[in-house]
Structure formats: structure tokens, C-alpha cells
N, C-alpha and C positions, 0 to 999 in steps of 0.2 A: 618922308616916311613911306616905307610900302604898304600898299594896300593889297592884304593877304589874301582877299577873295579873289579879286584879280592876276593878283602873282598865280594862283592856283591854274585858272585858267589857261592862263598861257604856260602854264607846267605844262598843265593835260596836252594842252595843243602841240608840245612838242614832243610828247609820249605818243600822242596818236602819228604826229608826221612820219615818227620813224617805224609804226607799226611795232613799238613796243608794250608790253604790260606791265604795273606799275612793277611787279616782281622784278622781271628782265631788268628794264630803266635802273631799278637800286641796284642790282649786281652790277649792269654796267658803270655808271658812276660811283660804285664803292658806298655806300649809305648801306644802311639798315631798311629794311623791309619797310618798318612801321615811320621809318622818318617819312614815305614816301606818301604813303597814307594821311598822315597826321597833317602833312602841309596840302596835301588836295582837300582834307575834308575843313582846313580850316583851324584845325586844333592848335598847329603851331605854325610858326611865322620861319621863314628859311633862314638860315643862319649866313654865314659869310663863306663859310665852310662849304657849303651845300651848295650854293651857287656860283664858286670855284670851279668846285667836281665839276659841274654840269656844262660849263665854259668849257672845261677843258676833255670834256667827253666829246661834246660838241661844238665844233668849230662855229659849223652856221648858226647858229645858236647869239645876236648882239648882246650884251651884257646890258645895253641902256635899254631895247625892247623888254628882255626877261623880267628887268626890274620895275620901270614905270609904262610899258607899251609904247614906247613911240620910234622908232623905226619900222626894219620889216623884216620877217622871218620867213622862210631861210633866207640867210643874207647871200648873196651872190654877185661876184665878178662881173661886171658892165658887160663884158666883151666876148666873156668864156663861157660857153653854156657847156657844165662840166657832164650835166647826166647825158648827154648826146655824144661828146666830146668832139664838140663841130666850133671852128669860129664862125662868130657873130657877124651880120653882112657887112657892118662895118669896118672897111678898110683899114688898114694900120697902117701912116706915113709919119715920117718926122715932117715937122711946120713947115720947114725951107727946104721939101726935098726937091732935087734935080730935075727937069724938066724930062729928062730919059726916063724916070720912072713912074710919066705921069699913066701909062695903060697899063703898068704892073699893080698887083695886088696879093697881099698874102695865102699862101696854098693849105701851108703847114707849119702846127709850132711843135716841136720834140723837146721834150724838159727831161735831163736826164737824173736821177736823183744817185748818192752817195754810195747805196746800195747794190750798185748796177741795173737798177728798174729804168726802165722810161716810159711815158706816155707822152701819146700823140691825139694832137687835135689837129681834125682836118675839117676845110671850109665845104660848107652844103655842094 
């Protein structure tokens, strides 16, 4: 069962990470004003509904932290530190690569999306 005091908390804390107000936070997730209200001050318990929306507002956002805390928010990529958009110092090799590629290392990854957008992460 969730504990609603808590579930609240970790609402708040993801209304504050993105610099939202509870107002803003309900229009972006689609809810009602007072829904946002009523589950920070405790009055009601999140529905299934409500914690959908907010998964799928927010990506970083675990579903197993939101609901009983235990992982870690925001959740993030091992490798990719997206708000830099730098790779991480760790090297990227397959297990059994070549002995020729033992002084190379990744420069740059380009991800082209469907849209015709791309983003590029480049190493420090």
C-alpha cells in the first residue's frame, strides 16, 4: 500500500525539480487543479490514473521511486549526461575488440530522429 504522506513528498519534490507550480504541474499532466492539491495536502491518495499521467509527462520520473521511494530521481543514463550533452569518460568498446582499436575512443554519438531532428553528444 502507499503511504500518501510520502507519495506527496516525492510529488512535491518533482514539482519543485522542474521548477513547476502545483497549477502549471496539473495542466501539464492533464488533472484538475484541486486533484493536485488534495494529494500534497493529503486529503486523497493518487489514483492509477494520476500516476500514469505523471510517468508519462515525465519520463525521468521511476514509477517504483514515485510509488514506494526506492530508487533514484531523476533517473538517468549511465553513460549519457543528457543536460551537457557530453559523453561520459567512460570509453565505449565491444568486450572482444581488435587490438587496433586499443588507443581509439568515442568522439561523438549523433542520434537522428524520424522527424529530421538530431542531437549530438560530444566527449569533454
Amino acid at each position: 500500500m502507499i503511504n500518501s504522506d510520502d507519495f506527496a513528498k516525492r510529488l512535491q519534490k518533482v514539482i519543485d525539480h522542474y521548477a513547476e507550480s502545483a497549477s502549471s504541474f496539473s495542466d501539464i499532466i492533464g488533472v484538475q487543479r484541486s486533484s493536485i492539491s488534495h494529494i500534497l495536502s493529503g486529503r486523497n491518495k493518487p489514483s492509477l490514473d494520476f500516476v500514469l499521467k505523471v510517468l508519462a509527462s515525465y519520463p525521468e520520473v521511476e514509477l517504483y521511486w514515485l510509488l514506494n521511494g526506492k530508487g533514484e530521481f531523476p533517473s538517468r543514463p549511465k553513460n549519457i549526461t543528457s543536460e551537457k550533452n557530453q559523453i561520459a569518460d567512460t570509453p565505449l568498446r565491444p568486450a572482444n575488440s581488435p587490438s587496433d582499436t586499443k588507443d581509439k575512443s568515442i568522439e561523438k554519438i549523433v542520434i537522428f530522429y524520424t522527424d529530421g531532428t538530431f542531437k549530438e553528444f560530444v566527449k569533454n
